[in-house]
Residue, then its C-alpha position, 0 to 999 in steps of 0.5 A: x528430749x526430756x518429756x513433762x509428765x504433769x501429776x494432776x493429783x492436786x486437781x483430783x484433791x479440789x474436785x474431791x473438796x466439794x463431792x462432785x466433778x467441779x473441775x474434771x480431773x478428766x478434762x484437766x488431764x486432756x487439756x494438759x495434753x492438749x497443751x503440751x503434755x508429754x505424760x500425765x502422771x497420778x498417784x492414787x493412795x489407798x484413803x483416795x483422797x486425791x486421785x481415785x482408783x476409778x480416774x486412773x481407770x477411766x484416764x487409760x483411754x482417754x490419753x494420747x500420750x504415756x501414762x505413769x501410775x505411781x504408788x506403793x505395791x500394795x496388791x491393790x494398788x498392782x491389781x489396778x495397773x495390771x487392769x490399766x496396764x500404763x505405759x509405766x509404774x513408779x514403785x514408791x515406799x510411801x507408808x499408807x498415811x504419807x502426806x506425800x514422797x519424803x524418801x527413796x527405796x532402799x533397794x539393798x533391803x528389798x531387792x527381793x521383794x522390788x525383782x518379784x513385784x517388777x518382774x511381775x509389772x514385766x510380764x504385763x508390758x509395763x516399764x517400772x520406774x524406781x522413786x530413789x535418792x542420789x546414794x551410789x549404793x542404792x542406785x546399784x541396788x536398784x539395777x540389781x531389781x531389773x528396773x527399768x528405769x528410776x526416778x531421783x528424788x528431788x527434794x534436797x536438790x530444790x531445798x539447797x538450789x539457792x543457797x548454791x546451785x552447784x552444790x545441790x546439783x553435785x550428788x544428782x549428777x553422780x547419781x546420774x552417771x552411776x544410773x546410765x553405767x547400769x543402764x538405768x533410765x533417768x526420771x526426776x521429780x518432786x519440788x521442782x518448779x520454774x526457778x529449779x527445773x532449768x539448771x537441773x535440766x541441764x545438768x542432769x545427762x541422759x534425763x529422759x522425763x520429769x513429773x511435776x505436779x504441785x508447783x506447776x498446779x499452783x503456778x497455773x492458778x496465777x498464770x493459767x494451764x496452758x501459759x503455765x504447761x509452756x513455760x515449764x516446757x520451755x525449761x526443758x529446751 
């Protein structure tokens, strides 16, 4: 069964809007769990304008079920989740100023620097998780750093999904073919919504989880977050 992880970035961004605790990101994440969740997922950056260091610390144990800390290996970004030690980390490219996730490792230039910092993650019973696109090349690339597992970008998947479903879904297939030869874990996330996730959950073999965060937020603000955690939940059946 493919797991919902929901990214509860977005909460953090309204709480962070006014200065207070109005909604708690805590509770938010609970009630997330409370009403389905199989993950939760944040992403703290370094200007902590969404989620902060000190929620991901304060989440760790309070979560009955698998936490996933993304974020560039910064070395306070690695300091935090060897304090928080997560169920899992997803190594992310991303420059400090990045609006959000536009693009995967290249895993070919930094495969010394990715096998240091995840055998690093290792060592403290982490699973690490690779943000990536569909290259062939890279997904390799990324077997050779000793991850886990990685998580396909899908942002031209969810770009492309209506003008044909076919031809958006072809390159993650094959990624995903190429990922399982490796023994890779197969993770995905990013514009995927109600209108995508269905067709991409059955089209992907081996798709053990995605994270979802800005749509399924945004969705909730219409249809609330229990209905909302439902439905998303029902496209992974």
């Amino acid at each position: 069964m493919t797991k919902l992880s929901v990214n509860i970035n977005k909460i953090a961004l309204l709480r962070n809007s006014r200065g207070a605790n109005l909604p708690d990101v805590l509770k938010a994440a609970q009630d997330c769990v409370r009403f389905g969740a199989q993950g939760i997922t944040v992403h703290p950056r370094p200007d902590e304008r969404h989620i902060k260091y000190k929620d991901a610390i304060d989440l760790k144990p309070i979560l009955s079920v698998e936490f996933n800390i993304e974020g560039y290996p910064s070395e306070e970004f690695l300091s935090l989740v060897e304090d928080v030690k997560p169920r899992q980390v997803t190594l992310v490219p991303d420059a400090p100023d990045a609006l959000t996730s536009n693009a995967g490792w290249d895993t070919i230039h930094n495969t010394g620097f990715l096998k240091e910092i995840i055998a690093r993650l290792k060592k403290q019973g982490i699973r690490t998780s690779l943000f990536i696109d569909t290259d062939l090349d890279q997904i390799e690339g990324a077997a050779a750093t000793g991850t886990d597992r990685i998580e396909l970008y899908t942002e031209e998947y969810a770009k492309n999904y209506s003008k044909s479903p076919e031809l958006a879904i072809a390159p993650y297939q094959k990624a995903a073919q190429r990922a399982h030869k490796y023994g890779l874990g197969i993770n995905a996330g990013h514009d995927l919504n109600l209108d995508n996730l269905a067709y991409f959950h059955k089209s992907i073999p081996h798709l053990a989880e995605v994270s979802i965060g800005h749509a399924l937020i945004a969705d909730s603000l219409y249809l609330g977050l229990e209905n909302t955690i439902q439905l998303y939940l029902r496209q992974l059946k």
